[in-house]
Structure formats: C-alpha cells, structure tokens
Biopython code that builds the backbone (N, CA, C, O; Angstrom):
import numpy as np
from Bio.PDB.StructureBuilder import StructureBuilder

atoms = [
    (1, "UNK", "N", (20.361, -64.386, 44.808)),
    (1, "UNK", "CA", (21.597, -63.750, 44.385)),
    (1, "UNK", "C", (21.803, -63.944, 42.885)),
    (1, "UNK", "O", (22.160, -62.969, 42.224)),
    (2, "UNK", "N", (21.600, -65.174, 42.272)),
    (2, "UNK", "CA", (21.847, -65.079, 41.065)),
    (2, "UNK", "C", (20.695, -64.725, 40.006)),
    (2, "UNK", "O", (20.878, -64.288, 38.870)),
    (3, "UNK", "N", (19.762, -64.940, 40.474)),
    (3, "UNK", "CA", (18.459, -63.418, 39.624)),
    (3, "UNK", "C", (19.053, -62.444, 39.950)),
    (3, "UNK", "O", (19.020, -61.697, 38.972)),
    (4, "UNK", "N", (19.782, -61.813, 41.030)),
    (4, "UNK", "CA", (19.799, -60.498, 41.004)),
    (4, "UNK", "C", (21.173, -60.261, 39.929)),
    (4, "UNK", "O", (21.108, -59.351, 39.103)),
    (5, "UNK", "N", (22.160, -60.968, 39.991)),
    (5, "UNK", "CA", (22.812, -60.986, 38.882)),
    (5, "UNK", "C", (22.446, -61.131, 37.537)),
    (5, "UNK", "O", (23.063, -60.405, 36.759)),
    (6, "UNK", "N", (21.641, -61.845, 37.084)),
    (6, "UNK", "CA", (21.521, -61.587, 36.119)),
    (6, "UNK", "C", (20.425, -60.822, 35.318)),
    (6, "UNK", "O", (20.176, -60.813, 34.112)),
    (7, "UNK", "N", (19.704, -60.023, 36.639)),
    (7, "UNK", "CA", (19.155, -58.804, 35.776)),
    (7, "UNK", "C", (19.869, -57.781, 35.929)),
    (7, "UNK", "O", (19.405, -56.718, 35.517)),
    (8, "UNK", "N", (21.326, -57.793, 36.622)),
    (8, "UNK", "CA", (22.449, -56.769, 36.517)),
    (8, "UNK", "C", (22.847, -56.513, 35.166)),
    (8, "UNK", "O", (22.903, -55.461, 34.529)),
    (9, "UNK", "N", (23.135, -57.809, 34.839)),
    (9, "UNK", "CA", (23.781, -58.218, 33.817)),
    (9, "UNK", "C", (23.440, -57.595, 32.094)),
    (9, "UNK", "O", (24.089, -57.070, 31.189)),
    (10, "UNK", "N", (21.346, -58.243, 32.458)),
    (10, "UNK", "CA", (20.804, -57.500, 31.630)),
    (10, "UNK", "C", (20.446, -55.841, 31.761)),
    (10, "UNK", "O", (19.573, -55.077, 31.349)),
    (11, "UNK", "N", (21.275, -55.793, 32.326)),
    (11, "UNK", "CA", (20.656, -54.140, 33.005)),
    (11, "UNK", "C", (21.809, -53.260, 32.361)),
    (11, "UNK", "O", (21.740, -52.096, 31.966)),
    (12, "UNK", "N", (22.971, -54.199, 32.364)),
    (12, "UNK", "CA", (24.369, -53.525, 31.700)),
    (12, "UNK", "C", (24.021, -54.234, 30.180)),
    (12, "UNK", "O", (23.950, -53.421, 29.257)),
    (13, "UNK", "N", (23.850, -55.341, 29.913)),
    (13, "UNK", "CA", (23.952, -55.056, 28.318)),
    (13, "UNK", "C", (23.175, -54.753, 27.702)),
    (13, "UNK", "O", (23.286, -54.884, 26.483)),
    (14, "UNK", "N", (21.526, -53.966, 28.533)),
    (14, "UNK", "CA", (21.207, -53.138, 27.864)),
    (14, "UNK", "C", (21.798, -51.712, 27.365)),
    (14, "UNK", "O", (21.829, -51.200, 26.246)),
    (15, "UNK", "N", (22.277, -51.249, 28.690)),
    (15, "UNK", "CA", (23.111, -49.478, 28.563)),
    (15, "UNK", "C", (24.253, -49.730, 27.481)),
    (15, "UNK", "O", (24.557, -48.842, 26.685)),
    (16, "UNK", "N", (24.849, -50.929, 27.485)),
    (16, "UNK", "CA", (25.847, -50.995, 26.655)),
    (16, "UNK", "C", (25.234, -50.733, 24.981)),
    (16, "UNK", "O", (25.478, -49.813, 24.199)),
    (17, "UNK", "N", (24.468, -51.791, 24.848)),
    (17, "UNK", "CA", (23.850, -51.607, 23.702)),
    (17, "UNK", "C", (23.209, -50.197, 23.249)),
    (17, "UNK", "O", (22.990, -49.903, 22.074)),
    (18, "UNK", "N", (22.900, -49.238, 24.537)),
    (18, "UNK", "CA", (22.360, -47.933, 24.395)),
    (18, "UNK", "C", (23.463, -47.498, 23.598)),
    (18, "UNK", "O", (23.583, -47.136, 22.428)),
    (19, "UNK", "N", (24.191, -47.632, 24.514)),
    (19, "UNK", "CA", (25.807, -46.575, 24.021)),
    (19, "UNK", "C", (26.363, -46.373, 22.420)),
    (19, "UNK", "O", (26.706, -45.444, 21.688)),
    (20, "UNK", "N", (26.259, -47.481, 22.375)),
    (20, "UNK", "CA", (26.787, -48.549, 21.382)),
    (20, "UNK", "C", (25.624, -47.364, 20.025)),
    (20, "UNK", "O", (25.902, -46.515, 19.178)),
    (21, "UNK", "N", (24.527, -47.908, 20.465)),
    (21, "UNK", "CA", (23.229, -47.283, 19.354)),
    (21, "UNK", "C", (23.640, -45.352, 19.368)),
    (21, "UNK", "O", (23.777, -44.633, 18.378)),
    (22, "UNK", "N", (23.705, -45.107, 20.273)),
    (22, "UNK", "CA", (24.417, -43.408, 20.728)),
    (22, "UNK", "C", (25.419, -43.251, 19.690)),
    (22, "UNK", "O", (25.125, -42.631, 18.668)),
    (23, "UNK", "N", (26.504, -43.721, 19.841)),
    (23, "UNK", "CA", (27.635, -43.743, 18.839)),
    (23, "UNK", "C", (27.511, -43.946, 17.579)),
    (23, "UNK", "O", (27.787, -43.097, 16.731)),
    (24, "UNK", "N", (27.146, -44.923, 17.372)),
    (24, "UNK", "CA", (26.663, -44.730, 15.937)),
    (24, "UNK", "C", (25.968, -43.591, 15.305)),
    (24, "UNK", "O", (26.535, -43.018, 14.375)),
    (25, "UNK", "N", (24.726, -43.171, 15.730)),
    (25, "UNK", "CA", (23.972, -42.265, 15.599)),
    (25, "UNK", "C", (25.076, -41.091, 15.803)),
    (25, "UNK", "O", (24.949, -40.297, 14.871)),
    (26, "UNK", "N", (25.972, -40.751, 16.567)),
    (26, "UNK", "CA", (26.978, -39.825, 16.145)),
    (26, "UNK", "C", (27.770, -39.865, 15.964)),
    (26, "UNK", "O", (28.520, -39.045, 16.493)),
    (27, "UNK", "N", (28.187, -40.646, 15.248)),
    (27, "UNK", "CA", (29.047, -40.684, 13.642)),
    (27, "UNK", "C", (28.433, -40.904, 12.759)),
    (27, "UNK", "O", (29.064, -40.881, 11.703)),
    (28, "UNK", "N", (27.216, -41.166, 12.680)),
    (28, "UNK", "CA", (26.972, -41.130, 11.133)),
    (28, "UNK", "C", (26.428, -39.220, 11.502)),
    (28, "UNK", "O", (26.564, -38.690, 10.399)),
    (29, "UNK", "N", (26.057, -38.405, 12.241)),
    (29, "UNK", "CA", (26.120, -37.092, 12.280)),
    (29, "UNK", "C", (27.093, -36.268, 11.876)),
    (29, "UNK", "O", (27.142, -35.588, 10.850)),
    (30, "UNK", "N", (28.213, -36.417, 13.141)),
    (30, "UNK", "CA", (29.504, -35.939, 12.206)),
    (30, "UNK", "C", (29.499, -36.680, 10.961)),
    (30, "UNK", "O", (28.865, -35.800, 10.380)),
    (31, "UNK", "N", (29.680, -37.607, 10.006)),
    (31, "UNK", "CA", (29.446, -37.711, 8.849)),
    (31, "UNK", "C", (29.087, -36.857, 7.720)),
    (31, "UNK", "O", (29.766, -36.198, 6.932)),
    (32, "UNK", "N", (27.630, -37.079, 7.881)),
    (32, "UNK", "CA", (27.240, -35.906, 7.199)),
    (32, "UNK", "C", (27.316, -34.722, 7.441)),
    (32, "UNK", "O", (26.836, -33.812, 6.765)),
    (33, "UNK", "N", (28.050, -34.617, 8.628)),
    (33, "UNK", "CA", (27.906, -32.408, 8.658)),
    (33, "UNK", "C", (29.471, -32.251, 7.618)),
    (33, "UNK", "O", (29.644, -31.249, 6.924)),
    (34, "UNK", "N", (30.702, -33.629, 7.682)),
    (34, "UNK", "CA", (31.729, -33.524, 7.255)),
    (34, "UNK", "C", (31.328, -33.483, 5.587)),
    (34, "UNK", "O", (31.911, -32.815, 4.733)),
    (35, "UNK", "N", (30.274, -34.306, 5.401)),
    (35, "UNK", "CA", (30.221, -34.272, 4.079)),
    (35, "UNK", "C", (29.416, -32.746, 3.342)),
    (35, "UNK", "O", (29.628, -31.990, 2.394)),
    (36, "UNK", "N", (28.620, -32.864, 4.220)),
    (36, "UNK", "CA", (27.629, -31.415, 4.141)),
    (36, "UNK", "C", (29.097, -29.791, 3.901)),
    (36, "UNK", "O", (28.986, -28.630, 3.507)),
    (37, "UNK", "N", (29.998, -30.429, 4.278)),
    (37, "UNK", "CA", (30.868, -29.276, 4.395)),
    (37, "UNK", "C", (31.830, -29.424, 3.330)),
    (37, "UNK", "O", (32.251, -28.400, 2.792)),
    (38, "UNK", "N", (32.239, -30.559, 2.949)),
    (38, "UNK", "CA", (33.611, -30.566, 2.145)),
    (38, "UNK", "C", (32.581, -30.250, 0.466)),
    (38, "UNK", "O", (32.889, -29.606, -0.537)),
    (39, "UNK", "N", (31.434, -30.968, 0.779)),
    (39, "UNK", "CA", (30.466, -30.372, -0.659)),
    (39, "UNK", "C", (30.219, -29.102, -0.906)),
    (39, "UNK", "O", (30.446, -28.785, -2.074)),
    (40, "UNK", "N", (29.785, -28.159, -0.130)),
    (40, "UNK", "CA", (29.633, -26.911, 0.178)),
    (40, "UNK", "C", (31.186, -25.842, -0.403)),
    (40, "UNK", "O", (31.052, -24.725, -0.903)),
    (41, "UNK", "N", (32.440, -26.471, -0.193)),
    (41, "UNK", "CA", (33.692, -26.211, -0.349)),
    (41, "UNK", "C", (34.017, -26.745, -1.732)),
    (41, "UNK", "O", (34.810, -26.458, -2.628)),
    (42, "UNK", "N", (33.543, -27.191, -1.628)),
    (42, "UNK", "CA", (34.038, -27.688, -3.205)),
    (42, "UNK", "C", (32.973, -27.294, -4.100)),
    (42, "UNK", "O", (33.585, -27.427, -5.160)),
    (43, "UNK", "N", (31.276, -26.722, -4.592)),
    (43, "UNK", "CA", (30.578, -26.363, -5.192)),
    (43, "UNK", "C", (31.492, -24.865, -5.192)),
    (43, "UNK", "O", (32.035, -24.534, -6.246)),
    (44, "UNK", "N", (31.624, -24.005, -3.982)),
    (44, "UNK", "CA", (32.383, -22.901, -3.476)),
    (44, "UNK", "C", (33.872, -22.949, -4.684)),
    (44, "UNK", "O", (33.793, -22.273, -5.710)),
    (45, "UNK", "N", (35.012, -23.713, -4.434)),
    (45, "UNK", "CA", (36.119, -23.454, -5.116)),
    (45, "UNK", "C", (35.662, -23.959, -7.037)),
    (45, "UNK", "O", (36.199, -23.363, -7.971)),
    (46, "UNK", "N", (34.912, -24.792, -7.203)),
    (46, "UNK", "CA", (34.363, -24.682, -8.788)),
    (46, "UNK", "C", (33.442, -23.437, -9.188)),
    (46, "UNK", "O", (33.406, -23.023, -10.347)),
    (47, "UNK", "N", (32.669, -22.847, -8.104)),
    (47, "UNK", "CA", (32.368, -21.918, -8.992)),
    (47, "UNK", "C", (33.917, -20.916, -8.981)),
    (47, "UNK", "O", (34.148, -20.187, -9.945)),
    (48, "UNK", "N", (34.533, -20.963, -8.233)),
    (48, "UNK", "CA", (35.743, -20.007, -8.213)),
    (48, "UNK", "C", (36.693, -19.967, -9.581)),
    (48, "UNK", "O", (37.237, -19.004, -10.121)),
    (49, "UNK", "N", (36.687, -21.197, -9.889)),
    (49, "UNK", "CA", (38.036, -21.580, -11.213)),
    (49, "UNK", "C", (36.880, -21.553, -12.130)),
    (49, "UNK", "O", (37.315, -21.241, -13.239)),
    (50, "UNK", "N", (35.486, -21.755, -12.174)),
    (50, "UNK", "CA", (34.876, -20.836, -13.368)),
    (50, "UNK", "C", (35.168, -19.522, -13.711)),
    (50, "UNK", "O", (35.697, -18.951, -14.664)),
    (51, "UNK", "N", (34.610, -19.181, -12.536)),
    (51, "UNK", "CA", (35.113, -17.003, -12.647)),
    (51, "UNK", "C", (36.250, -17.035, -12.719)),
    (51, "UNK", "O", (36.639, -15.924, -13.079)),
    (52, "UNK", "N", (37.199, -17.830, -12.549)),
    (52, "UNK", "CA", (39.100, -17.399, -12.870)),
    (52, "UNK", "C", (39.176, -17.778, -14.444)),
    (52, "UNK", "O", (40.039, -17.276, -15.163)),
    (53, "UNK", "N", (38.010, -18.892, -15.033)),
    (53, "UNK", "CA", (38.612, -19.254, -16.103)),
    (53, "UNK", "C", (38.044, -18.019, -17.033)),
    (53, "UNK", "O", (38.626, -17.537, -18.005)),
    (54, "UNK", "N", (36.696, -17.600, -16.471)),
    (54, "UNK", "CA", (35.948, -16.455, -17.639)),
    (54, "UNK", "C", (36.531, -15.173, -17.307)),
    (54, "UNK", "O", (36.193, -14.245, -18.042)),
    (55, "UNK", "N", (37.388, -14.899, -16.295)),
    (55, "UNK", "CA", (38.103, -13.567, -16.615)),
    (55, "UNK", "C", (39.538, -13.960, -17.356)),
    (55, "UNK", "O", (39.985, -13.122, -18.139)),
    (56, "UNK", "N", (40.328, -15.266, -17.138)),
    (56, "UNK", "CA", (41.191, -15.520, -17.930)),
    (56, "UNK", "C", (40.627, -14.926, -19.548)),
    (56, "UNK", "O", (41.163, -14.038, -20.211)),
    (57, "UNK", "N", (39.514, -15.646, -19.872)),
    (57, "UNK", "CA", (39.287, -15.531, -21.404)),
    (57, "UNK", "C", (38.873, -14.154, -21.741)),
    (57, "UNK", "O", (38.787, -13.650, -22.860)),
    (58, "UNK", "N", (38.613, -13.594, -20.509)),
    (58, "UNK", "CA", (37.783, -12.009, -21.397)),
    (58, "UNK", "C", (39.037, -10.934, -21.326)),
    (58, "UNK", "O", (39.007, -9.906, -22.002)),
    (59, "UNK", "N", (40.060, -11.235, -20.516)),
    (59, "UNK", "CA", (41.786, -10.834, -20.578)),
    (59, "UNK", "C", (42.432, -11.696, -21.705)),
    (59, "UNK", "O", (43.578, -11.417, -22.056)),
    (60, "UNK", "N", (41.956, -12.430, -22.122)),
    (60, "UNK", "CA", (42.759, -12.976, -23.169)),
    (60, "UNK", "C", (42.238, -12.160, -24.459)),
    (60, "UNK", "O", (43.030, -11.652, -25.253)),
    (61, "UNK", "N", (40.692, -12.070, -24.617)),
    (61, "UNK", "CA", (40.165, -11.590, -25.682)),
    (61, "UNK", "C", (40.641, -10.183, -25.417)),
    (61, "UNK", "O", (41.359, -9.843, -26.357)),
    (62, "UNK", "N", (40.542, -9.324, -24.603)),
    (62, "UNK", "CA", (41.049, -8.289, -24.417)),
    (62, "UNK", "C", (42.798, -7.482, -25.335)),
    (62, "UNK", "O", (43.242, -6.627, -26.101)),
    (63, "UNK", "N", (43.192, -8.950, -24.191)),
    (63, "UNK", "CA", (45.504, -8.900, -25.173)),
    (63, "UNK", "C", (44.943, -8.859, -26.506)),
    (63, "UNK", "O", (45.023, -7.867, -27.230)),
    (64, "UNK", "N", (44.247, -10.184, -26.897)),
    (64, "UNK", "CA", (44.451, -10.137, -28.450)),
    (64, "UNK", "C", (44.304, -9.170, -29.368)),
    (64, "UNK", "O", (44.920, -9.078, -30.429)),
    (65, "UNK", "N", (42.881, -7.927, -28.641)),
    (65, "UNK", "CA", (42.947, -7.498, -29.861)),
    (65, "UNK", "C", (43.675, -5.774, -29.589)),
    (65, "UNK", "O", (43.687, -4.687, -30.166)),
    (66, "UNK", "N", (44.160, -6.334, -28.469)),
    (66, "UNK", "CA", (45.036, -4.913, -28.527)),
    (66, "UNK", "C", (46.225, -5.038, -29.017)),
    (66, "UNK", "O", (46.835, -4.097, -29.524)),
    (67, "UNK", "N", (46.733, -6.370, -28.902)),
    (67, "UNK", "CA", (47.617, -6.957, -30.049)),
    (67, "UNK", "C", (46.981, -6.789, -31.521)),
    (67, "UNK", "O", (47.629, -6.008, -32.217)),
    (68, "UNK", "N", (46.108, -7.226, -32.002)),
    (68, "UNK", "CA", (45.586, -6.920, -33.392)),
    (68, "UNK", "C", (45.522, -5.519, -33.690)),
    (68, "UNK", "O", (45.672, -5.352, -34.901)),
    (69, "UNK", "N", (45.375, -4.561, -33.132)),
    (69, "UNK", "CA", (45.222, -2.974, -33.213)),
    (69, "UNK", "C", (46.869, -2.819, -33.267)),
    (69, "UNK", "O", (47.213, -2.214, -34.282)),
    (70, "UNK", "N", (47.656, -3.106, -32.659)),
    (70, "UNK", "CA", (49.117, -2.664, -33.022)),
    (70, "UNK", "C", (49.988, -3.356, -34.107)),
    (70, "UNK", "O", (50.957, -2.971, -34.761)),
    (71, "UNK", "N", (49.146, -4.754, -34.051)),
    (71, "UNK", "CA", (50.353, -5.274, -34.813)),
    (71, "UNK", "C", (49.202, -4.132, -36.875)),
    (71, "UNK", "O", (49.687, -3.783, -37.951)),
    (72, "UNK", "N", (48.078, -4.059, -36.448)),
    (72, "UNK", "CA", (47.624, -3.234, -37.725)),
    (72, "UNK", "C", (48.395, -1.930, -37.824)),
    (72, "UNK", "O", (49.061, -1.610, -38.809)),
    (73, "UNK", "N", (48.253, -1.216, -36.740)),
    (73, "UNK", "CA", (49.055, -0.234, -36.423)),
    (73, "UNK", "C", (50.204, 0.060, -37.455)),
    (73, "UNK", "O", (50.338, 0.983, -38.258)),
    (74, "UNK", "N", (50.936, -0.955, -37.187)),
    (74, "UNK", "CA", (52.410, -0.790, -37.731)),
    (74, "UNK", "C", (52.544, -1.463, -39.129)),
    (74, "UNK", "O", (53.554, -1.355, -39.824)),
    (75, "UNK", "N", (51.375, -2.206, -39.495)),
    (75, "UNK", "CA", (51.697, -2.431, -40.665)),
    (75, "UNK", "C", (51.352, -1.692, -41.862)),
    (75, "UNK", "O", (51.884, -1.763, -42.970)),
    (76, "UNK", "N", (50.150, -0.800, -41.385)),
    (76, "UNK", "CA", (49.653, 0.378, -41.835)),
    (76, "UNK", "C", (51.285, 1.123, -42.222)),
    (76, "UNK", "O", (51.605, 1.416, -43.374)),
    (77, "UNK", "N", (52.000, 1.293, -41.256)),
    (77, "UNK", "CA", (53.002, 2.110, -41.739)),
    (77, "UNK", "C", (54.105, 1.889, -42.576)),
    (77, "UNK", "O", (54.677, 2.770, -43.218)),
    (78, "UNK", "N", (54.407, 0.634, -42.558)),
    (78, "UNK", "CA", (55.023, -0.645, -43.752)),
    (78, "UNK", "C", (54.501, -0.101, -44.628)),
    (78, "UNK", "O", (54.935, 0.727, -45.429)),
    (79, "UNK", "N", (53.546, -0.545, -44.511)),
    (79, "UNK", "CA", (52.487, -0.543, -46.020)),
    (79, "UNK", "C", (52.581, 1.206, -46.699)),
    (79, "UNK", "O", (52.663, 1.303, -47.924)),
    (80, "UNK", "N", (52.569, 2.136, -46.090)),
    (80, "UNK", "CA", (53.508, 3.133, -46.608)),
    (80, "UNK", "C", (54.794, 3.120, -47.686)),
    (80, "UNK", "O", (55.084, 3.779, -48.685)),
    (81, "UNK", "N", (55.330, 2.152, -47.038)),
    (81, "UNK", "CA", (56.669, 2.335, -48.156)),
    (81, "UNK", "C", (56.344, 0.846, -49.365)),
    (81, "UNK", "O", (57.159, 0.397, -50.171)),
    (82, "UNK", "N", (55.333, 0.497, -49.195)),
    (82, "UNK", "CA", (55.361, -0.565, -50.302)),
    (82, "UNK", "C", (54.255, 0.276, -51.470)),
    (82, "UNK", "O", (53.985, -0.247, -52.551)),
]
sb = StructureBuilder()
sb.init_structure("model")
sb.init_model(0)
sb.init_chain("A")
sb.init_seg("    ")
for serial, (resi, resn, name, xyz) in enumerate(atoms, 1):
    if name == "N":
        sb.init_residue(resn, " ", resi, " ")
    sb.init_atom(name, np.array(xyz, "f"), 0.0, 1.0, " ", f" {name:<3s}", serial, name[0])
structure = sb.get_structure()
C-alpha cells in the first residue's frame, strides 16, 4: 500500500510539474504574440505622424507662399502710389 502511494504521489507531481511547464510555455506565447502586436501598432501609428507631419509641412509650404504671392500682390499696388 505504501509503494503504491507513493508512486501515486510521484505520478501526480509529475503531471503537476507537466502543467506547471504547459503554462509557462503559454505565457511566455501569449507574450510575445502581445508584444509581436503592440510593436507592429506602434511601427504602424509612427509611420502615421510621419505622413501627418510631411503633409503638415508641404501645407505649410504651400500657405506660405500663397501668402507671399498676396502679401506681393498688394504691395505691388502700394508701391504704385509711392
């Protein structure tokens, strides 16, 4: 009776230890698929605020010089009466 117990015993803290090794092994999976993803999302939203920042600037260069064409515009016509 008590051999048979205690290869019960070892019989459960082997599976336990299985389990145990199981779990780990998936979480460190989910892990990396979490990391595999929030990297992926974030390479994703930086290239995004690049392209927001280079159409900001090519709309900025744009205002300016349609601002520079009017504000010449009108001084051209100043410059008439001087």
């Amino acid at each position: 009776v008590k051999q048979r117990l205690l290869q019960r015993i070892s019989i459960l803290k082997t599976r336990k230890e299985q389990q145990v090794d199981e779990l780990k092994n998936e979480t460190q999976r989910k892990e990396k698929r979490t990391t595999a993803s929030f990297t992926k999302k974030i390479t994703a939203l930086t290239e995004l605020v690049e392209s927001i920042k280079q159409e900001k600037d090519s709309q900025r260069a744009e205002m300016q010089a349609v601002a520079d064409e009017k504000i010449k515009a009108e001084t051209e016509i100043f410059q008439a009466f001087l």
